[in-house]
C-alpha positions, 0 to 999 in steps of 0.5 A, a space after each residue: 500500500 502506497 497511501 500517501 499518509 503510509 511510510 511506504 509512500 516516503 520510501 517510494 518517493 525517495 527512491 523516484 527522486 534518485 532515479 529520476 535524475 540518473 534517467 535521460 531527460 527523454 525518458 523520465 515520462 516513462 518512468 513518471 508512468 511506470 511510477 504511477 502505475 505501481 502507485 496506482 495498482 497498490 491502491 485499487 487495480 479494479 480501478 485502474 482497468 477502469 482508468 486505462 480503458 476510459 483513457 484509451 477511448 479519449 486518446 482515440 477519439 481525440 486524434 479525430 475531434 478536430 476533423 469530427 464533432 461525433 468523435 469529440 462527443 464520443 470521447 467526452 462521453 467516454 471521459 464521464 462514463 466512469 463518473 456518471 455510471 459508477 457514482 452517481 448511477 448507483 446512487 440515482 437507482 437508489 433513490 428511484 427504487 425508494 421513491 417508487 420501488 422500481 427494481 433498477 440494476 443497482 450494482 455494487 461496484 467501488 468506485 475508481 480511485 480519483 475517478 473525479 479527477 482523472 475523468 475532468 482532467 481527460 476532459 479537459 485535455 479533450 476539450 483543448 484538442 478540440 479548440 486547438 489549444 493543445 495538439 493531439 498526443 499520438 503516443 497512448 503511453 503519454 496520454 496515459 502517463 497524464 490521466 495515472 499522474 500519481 501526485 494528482 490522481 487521489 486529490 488533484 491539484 488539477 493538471 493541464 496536458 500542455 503544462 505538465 507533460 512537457 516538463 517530464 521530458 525537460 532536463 532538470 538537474 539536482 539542486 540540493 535547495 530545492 530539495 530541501 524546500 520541498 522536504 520541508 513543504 512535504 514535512 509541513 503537509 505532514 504536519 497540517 494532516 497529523 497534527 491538526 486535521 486527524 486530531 479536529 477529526 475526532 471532536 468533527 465526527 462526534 459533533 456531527 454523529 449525535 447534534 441533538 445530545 450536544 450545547 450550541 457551543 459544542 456544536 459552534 466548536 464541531 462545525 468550526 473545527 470541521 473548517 479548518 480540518 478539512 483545510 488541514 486535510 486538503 491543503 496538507 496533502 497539497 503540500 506534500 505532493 508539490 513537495 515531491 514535485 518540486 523535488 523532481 523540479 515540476 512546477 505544479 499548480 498551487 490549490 491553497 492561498 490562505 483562503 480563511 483570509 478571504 474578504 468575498 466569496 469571489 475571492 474564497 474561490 481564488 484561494 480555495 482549490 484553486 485548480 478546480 475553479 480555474 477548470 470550472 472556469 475555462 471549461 463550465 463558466 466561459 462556455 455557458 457565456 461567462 460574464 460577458 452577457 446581460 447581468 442576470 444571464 452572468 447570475 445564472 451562469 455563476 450558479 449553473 457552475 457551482 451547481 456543477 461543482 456541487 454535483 461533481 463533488 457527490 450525488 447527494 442533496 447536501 453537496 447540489 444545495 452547498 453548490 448553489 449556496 457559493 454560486 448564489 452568494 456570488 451572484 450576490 455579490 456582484 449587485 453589492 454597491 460595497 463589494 470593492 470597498 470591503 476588500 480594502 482597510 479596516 472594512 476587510 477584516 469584516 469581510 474576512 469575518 462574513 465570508 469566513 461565516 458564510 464557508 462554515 454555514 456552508 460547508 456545515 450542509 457538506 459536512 452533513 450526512 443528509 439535510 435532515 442531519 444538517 436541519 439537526 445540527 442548525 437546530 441545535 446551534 440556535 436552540 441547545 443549552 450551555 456552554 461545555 465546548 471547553 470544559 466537557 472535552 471527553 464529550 467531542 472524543 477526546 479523552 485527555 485535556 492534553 488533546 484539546 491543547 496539542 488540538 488548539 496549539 496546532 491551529 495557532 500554529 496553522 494561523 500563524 503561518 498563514 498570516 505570515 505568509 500573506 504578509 508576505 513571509 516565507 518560513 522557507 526563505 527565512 529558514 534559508 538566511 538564518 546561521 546553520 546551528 540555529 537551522 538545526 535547532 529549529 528542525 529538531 524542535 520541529 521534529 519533535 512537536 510534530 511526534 509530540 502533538 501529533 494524533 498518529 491513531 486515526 489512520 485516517 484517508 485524505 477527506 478529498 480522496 471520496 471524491 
């Protein structure tokens, strides 16, 4: 098992990096398929027969979709079946046979690892082939190569054809700095998922498994921890990938920019998971007509979009109505005479403080298992009693008081750095300048906060990884 959480997924990268750059620049998109493969095959090898036959069907209709708009629709409709049939058929059938007890075909198939993200990016490639952006790629082995891209395949960040494989030929030589900053990016992916999302996760599922037996400020605490568990998750894996990458000299897209320091929603969206926005943009938005159009027309494609992104997301009620919700606050937006001027001065950190609102009330439906759970757990915020949040630990699953301070000190330590960083700090940078006994000082300290406050008996998966 190679799961990126797993030391075998340390190991396996190690030993990427050495061969990477002992192999001719020519071949190293051989290798990075080879690499993928094997990562890909330890994970779920049902999956991967589904990803190469979804693959060979776009790579061939591709090198007709200039000439043929039917080989175009083949080849989009071969890129989504995977999607459209193993997630949310199953899911669609299932809520027929509960409305009117119809007996459709409801199989029990798993569904394909980074089935979602491997099915847009081919998407994506299609689409770009048939705009002329990007060439059609003859060689199946690259093309193949892109969909298995295994630094992207269980939770993006979303890869570009034209960006990324022309760096996997280019000639890269080891730098000794750039191996390091990406080491401490890995070690700081590492330390967002251990430190801060797998341990918010215990008080997370106890929050959200029972919201009627628990106080309003319980459920404030659940539903605020969620937030920035599911930051920690995501953008700690980020880290880690990008820090593999940069340690073969790629440069991948970034997904994460300090999104809790968003002043708008608009610009929560340029912050958070960055390179799903921009595909929803290039490939939903601007289709449907994008901005350039009457001012209602724009509204509704704003909402169409993230309807889109709420679908992509899951099958489920929860995830359309969280999609609608983040396109209509959009929409709204834009009528706001105030929209500009709250994004600058003193009038920003009210900004930063609605649209922080709006991503927990939001992301509190995404959270739930159903609307019914999340109409409990609102309820509950609005009419439960007391105060325990702080007091009552035992109560959200954790069961000493040195687990709700190791919990509270790695969010400060996230905020911190993040405040930092859009002050336009680097930790990398400084780390860089400062004399080498004080560096050394720092990376043991490090080290050990990490095995100090680290929740190591989760064992948990990425959040994104579902989807």
């Amino acid at each position: 098992m190679l799961a990126v959480t797993s030391p075998g997924f340390v190991v396996f990268a190690a030993v990427l990096v050495g061969l990477w750059y002992l192999c001719a620049p020519a071949r190293r998109w051989q290798l990075m398929l080879g690499a993928s493969v094997v990562f890909y095959l330890s994970l779920d090898w049902q999956g991967f027969v589904v990803l190469v036959l979804c693959a060979l069907l776009v790579w061939r209709a591709a090198l007709r979709a200039r000439e043929r708009a039917v080989w175009f629709g083949v080849g989009l409709a071969a890129a989504l079946a995977p999607l459209l049939l193993l997630k949310y058929y199953v899911a669609a059938a299932g809520g027929l046979h509960n409305l009117f007890g119809l007996r459709l075909w409801q199989p029990a198939v798993l569904q394909p690892l980074g089935v979602g993200y491997f099915t847009l990016q081919l998407v994506g490639y299609l689409v770009d082939v048939r705009r002329g952006v990007a060439p059609a790629q003859r060689n199946f082995g690259k093309v193949l190569c892109f969909a298995a891209f295994f630094l992207s395949i269980t939770q993006g960040p979303f890869q570009r054809y034209g960006e990324l494989m022309p760096q996997l030929e280019r000639p890269t030589r080891w730098e000794k700095t750039r191996a390091w900053k990406g080491g401490l990016r890995c070690f700081w992916g590492y330390f967002k998922k251990v430190v801060v999302a797998d341990r918010a996760a215990v008080v997370v599922a106890a929050a959200f498994s029972n919201p009627t037996t628990l106080d309003r400020t319980q459920l404030l605490l659940g539903t605020v921890l969620y937030s920035f568990q599911l930051y920690a998750d995501f953008s700690g894996y980020t880290d880690i990938v990008l820090g593999v990458g940069q340690m073969l000299g790629l440069s991948l897209p970034e997904n994460f920019r300090q999104p809790f320091l968003s002043a708008t929603v608009k610009e929560l969206w340029s912050r958070w998971h960055q390179s799903l926005s921009r595909w929803l943009k290039d490939y939903v938005y601007i289709p449907l007509g994008g901005s350039r159009c009457s001012a209602l027309r724009r509204d509704a494609n704003l909402i169409l979009t993230f309807l889109v992104s709420g679908l992509w997301h899951g099958a489920g009620l929860t995830y359309l109505l969280w999609g609608f919700l983040h396109g209509l606050f959009q929409a709204l937006e834009n009528h706001l005479p105030w929209r500009h001027s709250i994004t600058r001065g003193w009038a920003r950190m009210v900004g930063i403080a609605g649209t922080f609102s709006i991503f927990v009330f939001t992301f509190t439906i995404f959270r739930a298992s159903s609307l019914q759970n999340a109409g409990q757990y609102f309820a509950g915020i609005l009419h439960n009693s007391g105060h325990d949040a702080l007091s009552n630990y035992w109560e959200l699953g954790l069961t000493t008081r040195q687990e709700q301070l190791f919990l509270f000190a790695g969010l400060a330590i996230l905020i911190a750095v993040d405040l930092l960083h859009e002050a336009g700090i680097s930790l990398t940078e400084v780390l860089a300048k400062a004399p080498r006994p004080l560096r050394w000082i720092l990376y043991e300290g490090a080290l050990l906060s990490f095995l100090l406050m680290g929740y190591f008996l989760g064992g948990g998966g990425f959040l994104y990884a579902r989807y």
